[in-house]
C-alpha positions as CSV (number, residue, x, y, z in Angstrom):
1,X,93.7,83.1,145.7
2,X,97.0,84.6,146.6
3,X,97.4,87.1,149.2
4,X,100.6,89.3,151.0
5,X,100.6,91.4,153.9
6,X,103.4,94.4,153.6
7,X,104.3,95.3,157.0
8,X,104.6,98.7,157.4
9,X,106.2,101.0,160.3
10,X,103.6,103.6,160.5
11,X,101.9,103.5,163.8
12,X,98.7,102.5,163.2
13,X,100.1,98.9,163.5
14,X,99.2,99.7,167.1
15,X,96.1,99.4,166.5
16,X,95.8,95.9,165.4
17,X,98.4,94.7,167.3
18,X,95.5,95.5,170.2
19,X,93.5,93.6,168.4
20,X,95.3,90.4,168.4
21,X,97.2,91.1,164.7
22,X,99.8,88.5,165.8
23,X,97.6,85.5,166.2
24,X,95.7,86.8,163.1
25,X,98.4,87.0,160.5
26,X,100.9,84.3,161.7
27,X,100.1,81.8,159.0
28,X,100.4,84.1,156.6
29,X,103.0,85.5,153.9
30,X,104.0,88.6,155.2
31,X,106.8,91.2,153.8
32,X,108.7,93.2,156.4
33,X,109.5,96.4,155.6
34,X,113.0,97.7,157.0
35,X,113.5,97.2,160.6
36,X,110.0,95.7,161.0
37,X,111.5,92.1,161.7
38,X,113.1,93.2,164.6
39,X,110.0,93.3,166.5
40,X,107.6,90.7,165.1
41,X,107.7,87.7,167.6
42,X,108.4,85.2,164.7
43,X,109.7,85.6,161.0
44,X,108.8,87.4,157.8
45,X,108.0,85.6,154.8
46,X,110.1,88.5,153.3
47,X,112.5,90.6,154.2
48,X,112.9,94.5,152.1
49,X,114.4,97.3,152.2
50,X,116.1,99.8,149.4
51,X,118.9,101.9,151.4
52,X,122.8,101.3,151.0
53,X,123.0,102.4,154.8
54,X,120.4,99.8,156.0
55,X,122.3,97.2,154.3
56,X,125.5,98.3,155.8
57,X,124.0,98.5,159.4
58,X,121.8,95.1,159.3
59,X,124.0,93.3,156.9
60,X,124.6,90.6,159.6
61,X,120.8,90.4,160.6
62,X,119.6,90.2,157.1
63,X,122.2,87.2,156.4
64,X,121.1,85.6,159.7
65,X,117.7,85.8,158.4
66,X,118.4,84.2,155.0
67,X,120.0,81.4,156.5
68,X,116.6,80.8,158.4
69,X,114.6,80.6,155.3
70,X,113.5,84.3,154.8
71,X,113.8,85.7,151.1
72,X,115.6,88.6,150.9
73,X,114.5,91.2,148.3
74,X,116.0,95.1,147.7
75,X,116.5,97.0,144.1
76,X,119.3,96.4,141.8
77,X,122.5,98.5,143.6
78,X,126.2,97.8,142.7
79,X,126.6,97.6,146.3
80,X,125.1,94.5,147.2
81,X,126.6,92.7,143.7
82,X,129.1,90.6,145.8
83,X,126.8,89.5,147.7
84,X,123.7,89.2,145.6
85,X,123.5,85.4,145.6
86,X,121.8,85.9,149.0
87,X,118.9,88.0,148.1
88,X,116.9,88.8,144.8
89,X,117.2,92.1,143.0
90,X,115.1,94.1,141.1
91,X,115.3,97.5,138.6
92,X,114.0,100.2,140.2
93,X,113.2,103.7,138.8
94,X,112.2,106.6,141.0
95,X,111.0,108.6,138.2
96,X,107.3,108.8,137.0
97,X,108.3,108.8,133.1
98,X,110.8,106.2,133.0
99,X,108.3,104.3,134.8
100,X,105.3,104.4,132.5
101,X,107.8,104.2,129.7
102,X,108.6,100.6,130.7
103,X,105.9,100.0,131.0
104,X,104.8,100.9,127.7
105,X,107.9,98.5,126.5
106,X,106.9,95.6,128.5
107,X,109.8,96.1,130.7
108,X,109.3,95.0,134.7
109,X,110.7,97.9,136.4
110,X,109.7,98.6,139.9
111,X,108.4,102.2,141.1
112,X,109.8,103.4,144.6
113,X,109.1,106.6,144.3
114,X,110.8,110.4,144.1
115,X,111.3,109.7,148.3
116,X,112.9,106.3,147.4
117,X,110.6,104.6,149.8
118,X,110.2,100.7,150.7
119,X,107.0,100.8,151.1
120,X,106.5,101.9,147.4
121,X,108.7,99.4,146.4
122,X,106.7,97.1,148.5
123,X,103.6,97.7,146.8
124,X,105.1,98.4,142.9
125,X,107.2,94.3,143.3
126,X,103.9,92.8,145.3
127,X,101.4,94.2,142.1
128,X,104.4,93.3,139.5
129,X,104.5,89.3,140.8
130,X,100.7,89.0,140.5
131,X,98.8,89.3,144.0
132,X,95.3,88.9,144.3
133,X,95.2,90.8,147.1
134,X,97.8,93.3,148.8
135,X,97.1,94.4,152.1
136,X,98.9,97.5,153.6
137,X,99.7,97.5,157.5
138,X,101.3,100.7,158.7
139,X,101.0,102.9,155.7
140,X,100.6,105.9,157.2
141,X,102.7,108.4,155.0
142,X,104.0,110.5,158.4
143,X,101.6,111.4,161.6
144,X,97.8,112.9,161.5
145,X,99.9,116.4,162.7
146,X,103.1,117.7,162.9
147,X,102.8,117.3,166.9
148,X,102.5,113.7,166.7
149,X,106.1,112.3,166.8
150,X,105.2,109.1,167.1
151,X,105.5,107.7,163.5
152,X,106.3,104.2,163.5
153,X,104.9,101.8,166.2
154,X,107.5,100.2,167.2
155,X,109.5,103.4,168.5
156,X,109.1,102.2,172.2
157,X,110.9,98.9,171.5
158,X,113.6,99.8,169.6
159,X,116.3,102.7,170.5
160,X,116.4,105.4,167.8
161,X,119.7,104.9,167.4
162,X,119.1,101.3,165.7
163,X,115.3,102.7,163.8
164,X,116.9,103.3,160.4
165,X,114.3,105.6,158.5
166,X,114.7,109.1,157.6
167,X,111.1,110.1,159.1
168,X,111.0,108.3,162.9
169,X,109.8,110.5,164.6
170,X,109.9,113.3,162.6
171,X,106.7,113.5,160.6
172,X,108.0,117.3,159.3
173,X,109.7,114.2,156.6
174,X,106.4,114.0,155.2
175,X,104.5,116.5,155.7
176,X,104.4,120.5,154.8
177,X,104.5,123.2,157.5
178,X,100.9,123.2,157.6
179,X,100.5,119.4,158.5
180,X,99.7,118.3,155.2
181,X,101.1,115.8,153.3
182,X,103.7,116.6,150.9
183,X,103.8,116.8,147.4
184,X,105.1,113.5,146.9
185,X,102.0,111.6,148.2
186,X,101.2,112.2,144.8
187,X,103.3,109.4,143.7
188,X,100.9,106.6,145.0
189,X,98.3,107.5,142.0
190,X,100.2,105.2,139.5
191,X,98.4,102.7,141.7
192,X,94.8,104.4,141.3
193,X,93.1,102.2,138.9
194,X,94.1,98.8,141.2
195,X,91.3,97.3,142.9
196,X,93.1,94.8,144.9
197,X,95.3,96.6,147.3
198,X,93.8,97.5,150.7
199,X,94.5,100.3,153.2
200,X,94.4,98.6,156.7
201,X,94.3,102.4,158.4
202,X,91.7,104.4,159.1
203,X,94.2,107.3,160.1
204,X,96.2,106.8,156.7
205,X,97.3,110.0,154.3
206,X,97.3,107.5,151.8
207,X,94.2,108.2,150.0
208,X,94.1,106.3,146.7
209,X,93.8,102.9,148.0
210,X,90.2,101.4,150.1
211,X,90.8,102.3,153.7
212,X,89.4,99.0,156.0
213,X,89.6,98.7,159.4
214,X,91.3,95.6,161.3
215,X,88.1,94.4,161.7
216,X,87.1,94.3,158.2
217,X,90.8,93.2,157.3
218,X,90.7,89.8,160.2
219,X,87.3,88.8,158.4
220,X,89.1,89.0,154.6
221,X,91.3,87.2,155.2
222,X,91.6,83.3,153.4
């Protein structure tokens, strides 16, 4: 049976990291997501991300990590042509329609989302190549309020300056002025009828997928 972990930034990572997460997961294949792989104490399986500006501002990191043996996967972007013998691509759509469309036509397209997010890119590629199970760390979508401005765990060990996401730290990014989530949490429910994705937060917005705690999650694991 094959299993990925998709390493998340959201900051109920903190969590397990308490709970020994480290010593858990190191034998296993896991997907970082963005600048995640700057603060695991050994390597991804997989490196992702879907922004032109984080490839311009890790470029060098994300070659240095090829070289080491980690596969490098992002969306299909005229940018990165020149240099796309280094990492694998994939067609993206962040539109609902053209998405079920492909579908429809047999065509692979991967769903990010209307926010363009890695973390739905994440889950639409790890579904797409055939995963028993997906397991999500750090999918928070935002903070539990609009007071709670820590968003991604790892916001004490790296300077803001080199986080590159749109919503450290600010979890007005995704959600409304009355601390909800935004509209475009609505995006996960293309993934509503999948029974084999699990939601390692208790504290997630992310209600379509099984919540587990870390407890639950250690004991899953093959």
């Amino acid at each position: 049976m094959s299993e990925v972990i998709l390493l998340g930034a959201g900051a109920s990572v903190r969590e397990g990291i308490e709970k020994g997460l480290w010593d858990k997961i190191k034998d296993k294949e896991i997907w970082s997501l963005n600048s995640v792989f700057k603060v695991m104490p050994y390597l991804p399986t997989v490196q992702l991300w879907v922004d032109v500006g984080f490839f311009k501002k890790e470029a060098n990191n994300l070659r240095d990590l090829q070289l080491k043996g980690v596969k490098l996967f992002t969306r299909e972007q005229h940018t990165w042509s020149l240099v796309s013998k280094y990492m694998t691509l994939f067609q993206t759509t962040r539109e609902i329609t053209n998405f079920e469309a492909d579908l429809k036509k047999g065509k692979k397209t991967i769903f990010y989302g209307r926010m363009g997010l890695v973390g739905f890119f994440a889950v639409s590629l790890a579904k797409q190549l055939g995963y028993d199970k997906i397991y999500l760390l750090g999918y928070d979508f935002g903070a539990v309020s609009l007071d709670t401005k820590v968003t991604h765990w790892y916001q004490d060990k790296i300077s803001q300056k080199k986080i590159y996401s749109m919503g450290a730290g600010r979890p007005e990014v995704y959600l409304d002025r009355k601390g909800n989530p935004n509209e475009f949490l609505d995006d996960w429910k293309v993934f509503r009828d999948d029974k084999n994705i699990y939601n390692v937060s208790t504290n997630s917005h992310l209600e379509v997928f099984p919540k587990i705690t870390y407890e639950t999650f250690f004991d899953s694991l093959e």
